[in-house]
Structures are given as C-alpha cells and as structure tokens.
N, CA and C of each residue as an Amber inpcrd file, in Angstrom:
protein
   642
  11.4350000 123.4760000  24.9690000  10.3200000 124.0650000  24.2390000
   9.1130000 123.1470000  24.2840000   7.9800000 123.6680000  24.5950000
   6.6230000 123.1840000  24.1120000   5.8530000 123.4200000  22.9530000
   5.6920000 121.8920000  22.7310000   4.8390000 122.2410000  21.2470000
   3.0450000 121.8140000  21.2220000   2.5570000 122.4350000  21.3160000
   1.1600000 122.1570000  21.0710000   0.4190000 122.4140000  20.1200000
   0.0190000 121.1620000  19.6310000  -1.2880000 120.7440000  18.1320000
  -2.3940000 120.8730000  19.0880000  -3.1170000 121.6500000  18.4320000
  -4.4970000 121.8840000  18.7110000  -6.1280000 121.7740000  18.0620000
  -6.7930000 120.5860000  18.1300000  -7.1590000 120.1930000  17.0670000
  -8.6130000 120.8740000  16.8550000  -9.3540000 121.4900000  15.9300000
 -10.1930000 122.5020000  15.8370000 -11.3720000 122.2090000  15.2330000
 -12.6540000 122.6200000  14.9040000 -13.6760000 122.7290000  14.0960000
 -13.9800000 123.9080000  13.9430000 -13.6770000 124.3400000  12.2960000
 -13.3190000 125.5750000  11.8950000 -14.8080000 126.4890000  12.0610000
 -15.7380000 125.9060000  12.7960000 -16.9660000 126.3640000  13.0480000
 -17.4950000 126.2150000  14.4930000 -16.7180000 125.5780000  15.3420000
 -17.1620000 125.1910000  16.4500000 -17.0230000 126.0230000  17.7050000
 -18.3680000 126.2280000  18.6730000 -17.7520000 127.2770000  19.3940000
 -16.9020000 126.5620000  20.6960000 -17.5330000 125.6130000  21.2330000
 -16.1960000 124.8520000  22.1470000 -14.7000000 125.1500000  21.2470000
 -14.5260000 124.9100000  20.2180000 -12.8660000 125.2190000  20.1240000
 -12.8170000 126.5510000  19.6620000 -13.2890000 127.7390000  19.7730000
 -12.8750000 129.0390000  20.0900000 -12.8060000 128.9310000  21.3420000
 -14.0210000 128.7700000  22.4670000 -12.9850000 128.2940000  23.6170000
 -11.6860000 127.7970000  23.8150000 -11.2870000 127.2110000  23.8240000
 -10.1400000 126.2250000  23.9120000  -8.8900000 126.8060000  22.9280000
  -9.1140000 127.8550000  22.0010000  -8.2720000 128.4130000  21.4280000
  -7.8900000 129.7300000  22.1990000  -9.0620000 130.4040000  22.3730000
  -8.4110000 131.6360000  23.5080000  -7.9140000 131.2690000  24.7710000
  -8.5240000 130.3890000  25.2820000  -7.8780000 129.9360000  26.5120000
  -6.0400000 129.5920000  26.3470000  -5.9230000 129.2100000  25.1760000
  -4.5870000 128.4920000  24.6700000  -3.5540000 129.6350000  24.3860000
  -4.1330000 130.5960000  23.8670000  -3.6760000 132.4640000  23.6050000
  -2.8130000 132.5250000  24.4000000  -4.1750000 132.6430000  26.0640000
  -4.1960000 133.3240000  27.1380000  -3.0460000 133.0180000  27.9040000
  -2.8640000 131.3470000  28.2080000  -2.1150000 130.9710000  28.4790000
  -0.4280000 130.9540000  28.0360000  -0.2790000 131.1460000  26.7770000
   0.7720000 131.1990000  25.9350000   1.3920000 133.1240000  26.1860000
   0.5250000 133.4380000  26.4580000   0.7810000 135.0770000  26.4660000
   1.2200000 134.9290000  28.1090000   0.8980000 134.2120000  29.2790000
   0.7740000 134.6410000  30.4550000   2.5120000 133.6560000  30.6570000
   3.0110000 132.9770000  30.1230000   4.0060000 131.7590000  30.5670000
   5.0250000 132.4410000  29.8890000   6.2610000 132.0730000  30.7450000
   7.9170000 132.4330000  30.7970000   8.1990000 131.2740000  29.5950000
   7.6670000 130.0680000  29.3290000   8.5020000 129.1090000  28.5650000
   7.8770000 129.6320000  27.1920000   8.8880000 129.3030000  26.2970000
   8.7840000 129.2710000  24.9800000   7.8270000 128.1920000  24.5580000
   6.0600000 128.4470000  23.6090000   5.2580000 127.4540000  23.8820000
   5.1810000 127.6640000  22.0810000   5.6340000 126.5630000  21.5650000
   4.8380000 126.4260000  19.9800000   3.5270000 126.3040000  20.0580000
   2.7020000 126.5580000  18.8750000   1.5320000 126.1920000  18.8380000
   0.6060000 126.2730000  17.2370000  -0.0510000 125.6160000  17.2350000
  -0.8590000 125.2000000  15.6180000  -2.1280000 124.8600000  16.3160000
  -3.0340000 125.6960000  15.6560000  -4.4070000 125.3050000  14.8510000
  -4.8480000 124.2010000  14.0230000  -4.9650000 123.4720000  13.8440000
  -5.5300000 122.7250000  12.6640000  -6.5610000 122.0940000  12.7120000
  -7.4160000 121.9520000  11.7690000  -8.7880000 121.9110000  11.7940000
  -8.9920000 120.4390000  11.0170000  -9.7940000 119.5380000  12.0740000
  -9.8420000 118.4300000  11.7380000 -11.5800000 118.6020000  10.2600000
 -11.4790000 117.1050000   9.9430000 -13.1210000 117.1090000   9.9430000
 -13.4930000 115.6390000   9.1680000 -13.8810000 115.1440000  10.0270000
 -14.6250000 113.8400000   9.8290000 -15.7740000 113.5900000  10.4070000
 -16.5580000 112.2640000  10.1730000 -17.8410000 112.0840000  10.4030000
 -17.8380000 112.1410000  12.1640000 -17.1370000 111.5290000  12.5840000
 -17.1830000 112.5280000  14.0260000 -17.2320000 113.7590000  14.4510000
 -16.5510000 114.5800000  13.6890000 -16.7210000 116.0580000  14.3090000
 -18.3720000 116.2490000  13.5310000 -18.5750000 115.9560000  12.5610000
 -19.5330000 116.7120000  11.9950000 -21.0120000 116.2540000  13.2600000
 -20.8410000 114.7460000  13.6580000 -21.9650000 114.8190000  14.7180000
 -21.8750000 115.1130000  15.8210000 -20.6560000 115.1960000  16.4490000
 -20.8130000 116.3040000  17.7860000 -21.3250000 117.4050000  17.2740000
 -20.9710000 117.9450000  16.3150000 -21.4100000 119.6600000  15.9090000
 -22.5960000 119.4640000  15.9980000 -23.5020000 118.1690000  15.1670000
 -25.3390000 118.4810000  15.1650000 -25.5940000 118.4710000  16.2480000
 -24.8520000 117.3280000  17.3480000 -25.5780000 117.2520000  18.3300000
 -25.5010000 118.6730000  19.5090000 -24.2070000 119.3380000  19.2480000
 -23.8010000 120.5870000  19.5580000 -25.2080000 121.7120000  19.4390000
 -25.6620000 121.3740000  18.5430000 -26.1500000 122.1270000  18.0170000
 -27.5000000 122.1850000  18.0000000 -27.8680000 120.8950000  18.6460000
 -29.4050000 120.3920000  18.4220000 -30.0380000 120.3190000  16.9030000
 -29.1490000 120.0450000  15.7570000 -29.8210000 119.4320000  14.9210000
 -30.0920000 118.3540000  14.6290000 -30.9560000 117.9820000  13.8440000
 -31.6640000 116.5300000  13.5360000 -31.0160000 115.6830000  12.6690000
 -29.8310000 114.7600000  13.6920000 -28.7820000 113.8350000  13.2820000
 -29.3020000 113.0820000  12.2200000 -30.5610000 112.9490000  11.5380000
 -31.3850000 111.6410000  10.9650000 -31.3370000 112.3430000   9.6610000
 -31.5050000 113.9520000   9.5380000 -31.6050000 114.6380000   8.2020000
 -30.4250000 114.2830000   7.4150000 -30.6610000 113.7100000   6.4450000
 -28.9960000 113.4740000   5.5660000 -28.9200000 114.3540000   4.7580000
 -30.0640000 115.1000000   4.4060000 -29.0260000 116.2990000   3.4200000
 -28.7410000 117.3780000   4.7880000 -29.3290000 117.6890000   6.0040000
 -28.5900000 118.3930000   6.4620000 -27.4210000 118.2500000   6.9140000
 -27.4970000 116.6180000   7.1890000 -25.4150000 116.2750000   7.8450000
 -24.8830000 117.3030000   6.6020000 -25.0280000 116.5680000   5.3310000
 -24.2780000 116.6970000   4.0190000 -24.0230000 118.2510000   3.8550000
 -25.0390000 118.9320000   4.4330000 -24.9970000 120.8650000   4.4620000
 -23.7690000 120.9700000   5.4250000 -23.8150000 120.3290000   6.8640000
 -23.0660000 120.6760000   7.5810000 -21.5180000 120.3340000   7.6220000
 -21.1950000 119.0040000   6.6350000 -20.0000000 118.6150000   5.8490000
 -19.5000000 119.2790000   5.2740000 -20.3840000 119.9350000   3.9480000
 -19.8460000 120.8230000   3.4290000 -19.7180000 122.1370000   3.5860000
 -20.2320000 122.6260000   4.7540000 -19.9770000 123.9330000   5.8880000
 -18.5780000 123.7490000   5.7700000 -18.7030000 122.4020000   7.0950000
 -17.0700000 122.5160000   7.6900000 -16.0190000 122.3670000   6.6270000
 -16.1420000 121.8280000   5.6280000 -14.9020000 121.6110000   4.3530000
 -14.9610000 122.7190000   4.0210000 -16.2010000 124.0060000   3.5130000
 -15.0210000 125.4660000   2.5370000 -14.9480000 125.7990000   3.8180000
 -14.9860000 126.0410000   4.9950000 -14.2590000 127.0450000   6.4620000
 -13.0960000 126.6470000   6.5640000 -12.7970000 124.9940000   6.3170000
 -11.2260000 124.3790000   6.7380000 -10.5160000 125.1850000   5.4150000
 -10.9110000 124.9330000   4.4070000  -9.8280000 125.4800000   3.0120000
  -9.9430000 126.3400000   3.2260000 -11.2630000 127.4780000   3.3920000
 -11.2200000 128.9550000   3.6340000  -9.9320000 129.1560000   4.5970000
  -9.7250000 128.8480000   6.0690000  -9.0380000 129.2350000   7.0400000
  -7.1290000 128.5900000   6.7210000  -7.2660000 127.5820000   5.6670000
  -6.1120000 126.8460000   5.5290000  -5.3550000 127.9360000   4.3170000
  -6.3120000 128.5380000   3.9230000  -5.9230000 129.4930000   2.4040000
  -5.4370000 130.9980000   3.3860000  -6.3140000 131.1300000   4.5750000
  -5.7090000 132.0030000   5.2910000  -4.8900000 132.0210000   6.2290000
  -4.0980000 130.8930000   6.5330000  -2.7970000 131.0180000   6.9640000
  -1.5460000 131.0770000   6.0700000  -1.7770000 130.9800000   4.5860000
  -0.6130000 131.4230000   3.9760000  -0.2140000 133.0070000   3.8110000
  -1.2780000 133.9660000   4.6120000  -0.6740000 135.2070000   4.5340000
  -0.4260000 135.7600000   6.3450000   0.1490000 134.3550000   6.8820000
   0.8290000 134.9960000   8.2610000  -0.1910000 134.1240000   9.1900000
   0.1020000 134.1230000  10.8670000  -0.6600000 133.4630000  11.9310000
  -1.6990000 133.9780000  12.1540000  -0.9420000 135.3500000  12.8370000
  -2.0830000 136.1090000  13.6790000  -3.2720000 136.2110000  12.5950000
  -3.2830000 136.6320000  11.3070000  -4.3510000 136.9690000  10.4580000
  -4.9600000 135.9270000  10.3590000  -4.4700000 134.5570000  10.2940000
  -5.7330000 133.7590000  10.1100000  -6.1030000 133.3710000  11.5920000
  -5.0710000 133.4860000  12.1710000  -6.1550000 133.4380000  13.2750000
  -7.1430000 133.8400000  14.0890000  -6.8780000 135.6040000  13.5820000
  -8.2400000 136.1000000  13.8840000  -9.2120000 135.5920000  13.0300000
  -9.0070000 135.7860000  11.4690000 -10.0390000 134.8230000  11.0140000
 -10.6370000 133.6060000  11.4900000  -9.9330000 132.7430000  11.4250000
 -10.7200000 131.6650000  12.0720000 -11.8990000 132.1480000  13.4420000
 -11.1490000 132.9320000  13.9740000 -11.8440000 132.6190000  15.2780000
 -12.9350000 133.8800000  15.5240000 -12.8220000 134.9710000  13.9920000
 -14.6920000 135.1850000  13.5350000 -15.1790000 134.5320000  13.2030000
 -14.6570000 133.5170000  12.3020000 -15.6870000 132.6030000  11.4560000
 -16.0880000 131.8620000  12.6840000 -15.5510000 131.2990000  13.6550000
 -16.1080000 130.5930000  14.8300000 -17.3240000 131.8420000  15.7240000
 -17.1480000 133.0150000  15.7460000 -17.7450000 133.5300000  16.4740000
 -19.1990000 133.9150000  15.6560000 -19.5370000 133.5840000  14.2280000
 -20.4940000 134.0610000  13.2820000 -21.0140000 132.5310000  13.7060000
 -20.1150000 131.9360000  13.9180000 -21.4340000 130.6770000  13.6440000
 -22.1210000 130.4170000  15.1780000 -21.8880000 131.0510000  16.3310000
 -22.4860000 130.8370000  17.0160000 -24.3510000 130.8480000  16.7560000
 -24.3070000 131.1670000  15.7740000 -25.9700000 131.3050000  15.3240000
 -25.8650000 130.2640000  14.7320000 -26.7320000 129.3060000  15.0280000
 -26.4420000 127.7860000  14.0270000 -27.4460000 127.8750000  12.7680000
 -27.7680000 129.3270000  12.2090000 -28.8140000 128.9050000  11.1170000
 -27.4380000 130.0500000  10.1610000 -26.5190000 130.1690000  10.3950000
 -25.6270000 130.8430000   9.6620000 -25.0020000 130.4670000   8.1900000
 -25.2350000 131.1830000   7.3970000 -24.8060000 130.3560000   5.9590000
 -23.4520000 131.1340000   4.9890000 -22.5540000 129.6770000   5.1520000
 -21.3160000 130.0070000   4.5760000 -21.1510000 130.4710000   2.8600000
 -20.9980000 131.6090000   2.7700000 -21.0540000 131.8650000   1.1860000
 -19.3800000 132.9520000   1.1600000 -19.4720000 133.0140000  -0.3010000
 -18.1350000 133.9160000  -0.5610000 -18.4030000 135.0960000   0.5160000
 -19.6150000 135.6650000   0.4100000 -19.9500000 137.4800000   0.7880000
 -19.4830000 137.3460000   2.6220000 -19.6910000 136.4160000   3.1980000
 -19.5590000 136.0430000   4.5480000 -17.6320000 135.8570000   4.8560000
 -17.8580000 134.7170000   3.8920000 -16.1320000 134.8190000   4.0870000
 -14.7250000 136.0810000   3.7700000 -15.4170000 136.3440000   2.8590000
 -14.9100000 138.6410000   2.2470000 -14.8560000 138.8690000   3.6020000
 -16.2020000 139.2480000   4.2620000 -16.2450000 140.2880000   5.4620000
 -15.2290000 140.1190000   6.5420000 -15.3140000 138.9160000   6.9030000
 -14.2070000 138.6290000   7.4690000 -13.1390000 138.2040000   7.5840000
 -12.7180000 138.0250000   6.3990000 -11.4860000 138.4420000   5.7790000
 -10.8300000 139.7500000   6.0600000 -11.8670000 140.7800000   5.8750000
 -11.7390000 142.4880000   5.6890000 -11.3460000 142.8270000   7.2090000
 -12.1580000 141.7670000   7.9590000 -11.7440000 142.3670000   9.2080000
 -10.7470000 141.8150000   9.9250000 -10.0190000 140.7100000   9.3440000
  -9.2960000 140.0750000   9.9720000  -7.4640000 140.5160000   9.0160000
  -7.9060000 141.8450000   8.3340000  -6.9140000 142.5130000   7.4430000
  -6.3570000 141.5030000   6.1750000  -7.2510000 140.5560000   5.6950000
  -6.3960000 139.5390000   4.6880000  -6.4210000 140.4480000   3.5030000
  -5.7650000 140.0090000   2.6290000  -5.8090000 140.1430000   1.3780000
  -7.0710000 139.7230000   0.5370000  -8.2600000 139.9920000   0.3910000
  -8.9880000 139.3080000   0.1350000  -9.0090000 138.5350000  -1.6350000
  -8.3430000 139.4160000  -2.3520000  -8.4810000 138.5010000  -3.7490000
  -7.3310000 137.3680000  -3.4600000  -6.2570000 137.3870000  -2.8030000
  -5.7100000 136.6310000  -2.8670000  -6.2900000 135.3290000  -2.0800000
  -7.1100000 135.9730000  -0.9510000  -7.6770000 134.3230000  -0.2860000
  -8.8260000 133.9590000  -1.2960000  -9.3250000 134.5440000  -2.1670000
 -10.0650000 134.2500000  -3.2350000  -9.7210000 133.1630000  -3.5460000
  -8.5830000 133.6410000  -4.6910000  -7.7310000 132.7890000  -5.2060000
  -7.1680000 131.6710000  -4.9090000  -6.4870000 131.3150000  -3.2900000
  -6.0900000 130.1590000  -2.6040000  -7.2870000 129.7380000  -1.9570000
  -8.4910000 130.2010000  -1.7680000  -9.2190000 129.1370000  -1.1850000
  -9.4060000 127.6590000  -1.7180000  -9.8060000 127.8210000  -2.7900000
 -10.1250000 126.0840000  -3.7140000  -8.7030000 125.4920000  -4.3250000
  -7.4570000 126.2680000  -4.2580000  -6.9880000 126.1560000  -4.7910000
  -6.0770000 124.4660000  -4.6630000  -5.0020000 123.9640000  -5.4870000
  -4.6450000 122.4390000  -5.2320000  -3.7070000 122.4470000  -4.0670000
  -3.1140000 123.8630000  -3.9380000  -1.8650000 123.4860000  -2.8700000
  -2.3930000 123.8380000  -1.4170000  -4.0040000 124.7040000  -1.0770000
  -4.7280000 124.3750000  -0.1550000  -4.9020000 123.1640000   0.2540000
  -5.4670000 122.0260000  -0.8700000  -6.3210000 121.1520000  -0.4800000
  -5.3120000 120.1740000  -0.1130000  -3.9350000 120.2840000  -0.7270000
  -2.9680000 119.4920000  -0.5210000  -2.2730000 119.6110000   0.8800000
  -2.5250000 121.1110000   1.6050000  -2.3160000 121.2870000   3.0980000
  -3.2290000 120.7540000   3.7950000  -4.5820000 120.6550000   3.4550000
  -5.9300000 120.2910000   3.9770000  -5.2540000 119.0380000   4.5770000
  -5.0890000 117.9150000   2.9940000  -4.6830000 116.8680000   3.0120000
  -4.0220000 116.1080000   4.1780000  -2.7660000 116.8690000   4.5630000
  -1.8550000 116.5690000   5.0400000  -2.0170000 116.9110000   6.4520000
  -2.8280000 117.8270000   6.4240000  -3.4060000 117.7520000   8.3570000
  -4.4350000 116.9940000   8.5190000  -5.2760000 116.5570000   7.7360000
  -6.3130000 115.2740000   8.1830000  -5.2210000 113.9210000   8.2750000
  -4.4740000 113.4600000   7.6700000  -3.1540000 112.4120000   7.7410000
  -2.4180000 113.1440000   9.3070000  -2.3620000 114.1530000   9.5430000
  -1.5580000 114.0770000  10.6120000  -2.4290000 113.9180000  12.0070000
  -3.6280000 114.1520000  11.6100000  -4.7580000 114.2520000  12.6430000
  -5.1600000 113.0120000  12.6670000  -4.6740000 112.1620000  11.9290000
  -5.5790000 110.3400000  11.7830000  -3.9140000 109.6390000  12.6740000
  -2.8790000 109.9900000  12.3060000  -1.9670000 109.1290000  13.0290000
  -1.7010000 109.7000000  14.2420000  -2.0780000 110.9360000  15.1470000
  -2.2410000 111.1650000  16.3150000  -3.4430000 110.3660000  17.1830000
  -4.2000000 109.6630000  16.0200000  -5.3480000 109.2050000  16.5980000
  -6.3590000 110.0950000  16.9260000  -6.6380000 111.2480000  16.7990000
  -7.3820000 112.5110000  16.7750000  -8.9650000 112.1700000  15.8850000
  -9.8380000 112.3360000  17.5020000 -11.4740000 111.7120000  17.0500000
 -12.0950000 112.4110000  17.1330000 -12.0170000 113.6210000  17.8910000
 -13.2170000 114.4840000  18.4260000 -12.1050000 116.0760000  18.4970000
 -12.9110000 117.0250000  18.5350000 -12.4170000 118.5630000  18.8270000
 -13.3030000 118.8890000  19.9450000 -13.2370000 119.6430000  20.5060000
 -11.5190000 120.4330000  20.6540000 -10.1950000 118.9660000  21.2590000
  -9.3100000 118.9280000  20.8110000  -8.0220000 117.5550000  21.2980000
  -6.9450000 118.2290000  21.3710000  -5.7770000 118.3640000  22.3810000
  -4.7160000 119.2240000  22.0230000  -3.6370000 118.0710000  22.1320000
  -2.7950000 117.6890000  21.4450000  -1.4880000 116.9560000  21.7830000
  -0.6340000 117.5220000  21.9770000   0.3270000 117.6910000  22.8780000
   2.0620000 118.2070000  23.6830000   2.5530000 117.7530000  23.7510000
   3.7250000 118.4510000  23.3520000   5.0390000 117.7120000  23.3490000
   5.8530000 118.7140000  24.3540000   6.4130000 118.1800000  25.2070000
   7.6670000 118.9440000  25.6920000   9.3090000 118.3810000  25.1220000
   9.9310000 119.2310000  24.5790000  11.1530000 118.7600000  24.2280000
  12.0250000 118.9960000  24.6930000  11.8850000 119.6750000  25.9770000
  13.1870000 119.7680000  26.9360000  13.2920000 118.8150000  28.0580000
  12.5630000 117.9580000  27.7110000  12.4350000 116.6410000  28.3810000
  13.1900000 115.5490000  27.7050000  13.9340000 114.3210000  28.8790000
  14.3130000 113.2670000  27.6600000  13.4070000 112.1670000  26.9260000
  12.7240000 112.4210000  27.1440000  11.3290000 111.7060000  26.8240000
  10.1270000 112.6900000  26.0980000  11.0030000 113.1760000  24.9720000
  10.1530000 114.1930000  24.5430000   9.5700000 113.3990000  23.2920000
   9.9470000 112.7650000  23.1850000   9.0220000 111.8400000  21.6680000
   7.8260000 111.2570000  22.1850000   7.5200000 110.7700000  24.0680000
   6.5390000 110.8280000  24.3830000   5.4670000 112.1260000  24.6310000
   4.4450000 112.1140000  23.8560000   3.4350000 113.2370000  23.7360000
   2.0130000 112.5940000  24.1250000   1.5220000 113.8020000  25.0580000
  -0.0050000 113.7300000  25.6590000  -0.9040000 113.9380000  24.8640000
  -1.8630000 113.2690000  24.7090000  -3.4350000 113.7460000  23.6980000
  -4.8670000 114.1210000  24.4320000  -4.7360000 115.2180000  24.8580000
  -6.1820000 115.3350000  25.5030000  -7.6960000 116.0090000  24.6620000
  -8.1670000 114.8160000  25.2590000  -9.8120000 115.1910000  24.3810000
 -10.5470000 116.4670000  25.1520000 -11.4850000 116.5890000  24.5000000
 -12.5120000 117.6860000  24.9910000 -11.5560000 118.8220000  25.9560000
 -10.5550000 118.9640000  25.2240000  -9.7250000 120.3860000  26.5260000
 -10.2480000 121.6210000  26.3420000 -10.9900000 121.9490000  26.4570000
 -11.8340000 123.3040000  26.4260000 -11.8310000 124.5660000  27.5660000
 -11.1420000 123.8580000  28.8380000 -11.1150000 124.8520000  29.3780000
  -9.5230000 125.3930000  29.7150000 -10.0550000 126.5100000  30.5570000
  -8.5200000 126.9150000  30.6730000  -7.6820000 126.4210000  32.0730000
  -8.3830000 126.1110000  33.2630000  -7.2310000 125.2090000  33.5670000
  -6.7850000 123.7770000  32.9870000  -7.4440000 123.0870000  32.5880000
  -6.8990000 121.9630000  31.8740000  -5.7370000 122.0870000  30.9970000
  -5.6020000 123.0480000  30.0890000  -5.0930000 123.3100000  28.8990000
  -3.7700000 124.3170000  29.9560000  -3.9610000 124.5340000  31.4080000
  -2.7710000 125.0520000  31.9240000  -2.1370000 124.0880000  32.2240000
  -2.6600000 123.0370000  33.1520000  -2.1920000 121.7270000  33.3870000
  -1.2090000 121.6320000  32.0700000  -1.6930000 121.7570000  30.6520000
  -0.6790000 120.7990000  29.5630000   0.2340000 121.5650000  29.6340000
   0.0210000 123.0320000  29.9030000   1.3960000 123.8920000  29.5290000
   1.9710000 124.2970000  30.8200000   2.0110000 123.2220000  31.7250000
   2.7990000 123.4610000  33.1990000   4.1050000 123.3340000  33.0100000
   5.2340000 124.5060000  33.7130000   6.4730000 125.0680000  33.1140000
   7.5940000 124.0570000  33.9650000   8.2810000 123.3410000  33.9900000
   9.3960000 122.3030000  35.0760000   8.5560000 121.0720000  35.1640000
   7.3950000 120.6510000  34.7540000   6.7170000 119.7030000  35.1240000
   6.7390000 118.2620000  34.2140000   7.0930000 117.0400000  34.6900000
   7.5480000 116.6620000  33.6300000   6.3350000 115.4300000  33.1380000
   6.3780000 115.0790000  31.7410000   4.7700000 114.6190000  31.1580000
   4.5660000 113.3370000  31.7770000   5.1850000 112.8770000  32.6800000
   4.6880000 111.5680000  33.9380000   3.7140000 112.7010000  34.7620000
   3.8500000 113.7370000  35.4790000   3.6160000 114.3530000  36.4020000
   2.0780000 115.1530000  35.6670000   2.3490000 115.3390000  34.4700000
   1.3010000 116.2490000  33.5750000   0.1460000 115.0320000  33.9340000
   0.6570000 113.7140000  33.0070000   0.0320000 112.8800000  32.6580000
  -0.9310000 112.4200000  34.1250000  -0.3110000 112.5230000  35.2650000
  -1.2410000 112.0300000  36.3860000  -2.1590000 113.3280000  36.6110000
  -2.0100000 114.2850000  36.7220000  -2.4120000 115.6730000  37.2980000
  -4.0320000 115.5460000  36.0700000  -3.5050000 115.6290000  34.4020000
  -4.9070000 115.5590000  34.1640000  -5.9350000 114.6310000  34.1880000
  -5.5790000 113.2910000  34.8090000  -6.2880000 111.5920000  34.8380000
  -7.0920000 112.4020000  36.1500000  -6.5360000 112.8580000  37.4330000
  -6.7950000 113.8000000  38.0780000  -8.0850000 114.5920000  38.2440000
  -7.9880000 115.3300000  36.6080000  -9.1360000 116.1340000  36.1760000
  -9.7990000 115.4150000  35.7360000  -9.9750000 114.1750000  35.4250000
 -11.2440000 113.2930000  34.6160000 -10.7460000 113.4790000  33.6580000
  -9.7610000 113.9980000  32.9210000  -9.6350000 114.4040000  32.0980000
  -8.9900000 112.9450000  31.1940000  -9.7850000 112.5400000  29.6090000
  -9.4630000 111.8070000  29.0150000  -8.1140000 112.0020000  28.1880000
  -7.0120000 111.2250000  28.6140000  -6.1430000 111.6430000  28.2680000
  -5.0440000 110.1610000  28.5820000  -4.0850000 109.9650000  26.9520000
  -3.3040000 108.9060000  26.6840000  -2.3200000 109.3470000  26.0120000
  -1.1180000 108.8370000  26.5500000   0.0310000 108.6530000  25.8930000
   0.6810000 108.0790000  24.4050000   0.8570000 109.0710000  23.6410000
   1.3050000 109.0020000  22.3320000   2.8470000 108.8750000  22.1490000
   2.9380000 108.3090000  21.0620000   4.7710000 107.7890000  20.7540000
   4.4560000 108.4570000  19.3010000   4.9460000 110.0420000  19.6460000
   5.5180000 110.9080000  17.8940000   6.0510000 111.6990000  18.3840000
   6.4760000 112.1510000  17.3390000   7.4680000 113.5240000  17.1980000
   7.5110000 114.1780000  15.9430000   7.0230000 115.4660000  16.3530000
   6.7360000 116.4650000  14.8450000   7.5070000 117.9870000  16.1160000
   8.6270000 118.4450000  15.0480000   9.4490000 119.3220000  15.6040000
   9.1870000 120.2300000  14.5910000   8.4120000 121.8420000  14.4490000
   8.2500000 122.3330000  13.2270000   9.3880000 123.2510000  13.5490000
C-alpha cells in the first residue's frame, strides 16, 4: 500500500493543482493508494501566498489579514472533514477555487455557500468550525507537518509499505504537477528508484525516517 500526506494551503491555487492531479492519478492506478489533505500554515506559507499573489509583503496588517484568512479556511475545512472525505474535499477545493480572485473575503456567508454546495451539513459545520476538538485536530497536523520537516505547499510525503524499507519516506516540495506526483505513485518501483527518477526532475526532494500507518 501507498500512503500519501499531502501538504496544502487551504486557499492556494498551486495546491488545488496538485490535489486534482493526486485524484487523477489515484483514480487511474491498479495499487491501493492512501491519501490525506492537510493543510499546513506558517509564516512560510503565508509569504509564498503574498508573493503568489503579488501582494505587498511589507503591509503588516495585510500579512496579518492573510494569516487570519488561512487559519478560519484550515478550521473551516478541518470542521469539514468530520462529516466524511469526499465532502470536504470538494469543499476545500471550492474554497481554493473562490480564492483564485485574490481580493476575495472569507466570512460565514462565503463559507455556508459552499458548504451548500459541497452537500455539508451546514449548522453542524457551524458549530465545529471554532470549535476545541477542531483546533485540537488543527493542532496535531501542524505537529505532524513540523516533524516531517514540511516548509512550503504544495509538499507531498510517501510512503510505500509494501516495501522493506517502508519506514523510509520521500518528501517532495513544490509537487504541483501531474507527472511528478506520478513519479511518487509509480506501481513495482521501489523508493531508491522513485528517489533517483525525481532528483531527475529537478525535483527537490529528501529522504525521511517515519512512519504514520492510518
């Protein structure tokens, strides 16, 4: 089995890239491929995003707008995976497709709509958005995203575990496209062989010692 962490900015349009591409791939392959979303957010992601974005890195209340963007989208989208995958994952990946307008502003009425369309429950993501056992999931994927060493989004780490060397796992930065992200999910191939193929692609990419089996 393959397991792939996929590391996100619950606003970013490079990782809606890199998430459909990840779909696409997972839908098109014979092997059994795990896979997770999780949405980082630290002072790194938040300045790729300005610079993403062409805003003015120097404005500090706008970083501070765009901080607190990305923090209610992560709880928003973290409150919407407790009612199933697919639903938050279409969510997420409107809320990624609304913000392609970078003057877009996150309020309850924005997050409803697409909610509505992404079939949630909406009083209940009401309710779990701010809530303690959100922030306590929040929590626990920024801790899992700091000991992967995870700096920048889009990052996917793999694990293959039908390998004997499956506690060794790949971390690739900026994987945004879709052959790269095929490269990680190549089916008989083993992560010596992965590991040269994406150095290959330019692709920034180092060898990790974990193991998370969900």
């Amino acid at each position: 089995m393959l397991e792939v962490f996929l590391y996100i900015n619950p606003i970013g349009q490079r990782c809606l890239q890199s998430e459909k591409a990840l779909l696409k791939i997972i839908d098109e392959a014979d092997m059994n491929i795990h896979f997770k979303f999780i949405p980082v957010l630290n002072l790194q992601n938040v300045e790729r995003y300005m610079q993403f974005q062409n805003l003015n890195r120097r404005d500090l209340d706008l970083r501070n707008h765009v901080f607190s963007t990305m923090y209610e989208a992560v709880l928003a989208y973290k409150a919407a995976t407790f009612q199933g995958s697919k639903k938050s994952q279409a969510f997420l990946m409107q809320l990624q497709q609304v913000f392609q307008q970078p003057d877009t502003t996150l309020d309850t009425k924005l997050v409803l709509e697409i909610a509505e369309k992404a079939h949630l429950d909406t009083e209940m993501l009401l309710e779990d958005w701010h809530s303690d056992l959100t922030k306590q999931v929040f929590d626990s994927d920024q801790q899992l995203a700091c000991e992967m060493n995870i700096k920048m989004t889009p990052s996917a780490v793999a694990f293959d575990y039908s390998k004997d060397d499956s506690e060794a796992g790949l971390l690739i930065e900026n994987c945004d496209s879709y052959d790269l992200l095929k490269e990680v999910c190549s089916q008989g191939v083993s992560p010596e062989d992965t590991y040269q193929k994406l150095q290959k692609h330019k692709a920034n990419v180092t060898k990790i010692a974990f193991r998370v089996l969900s």
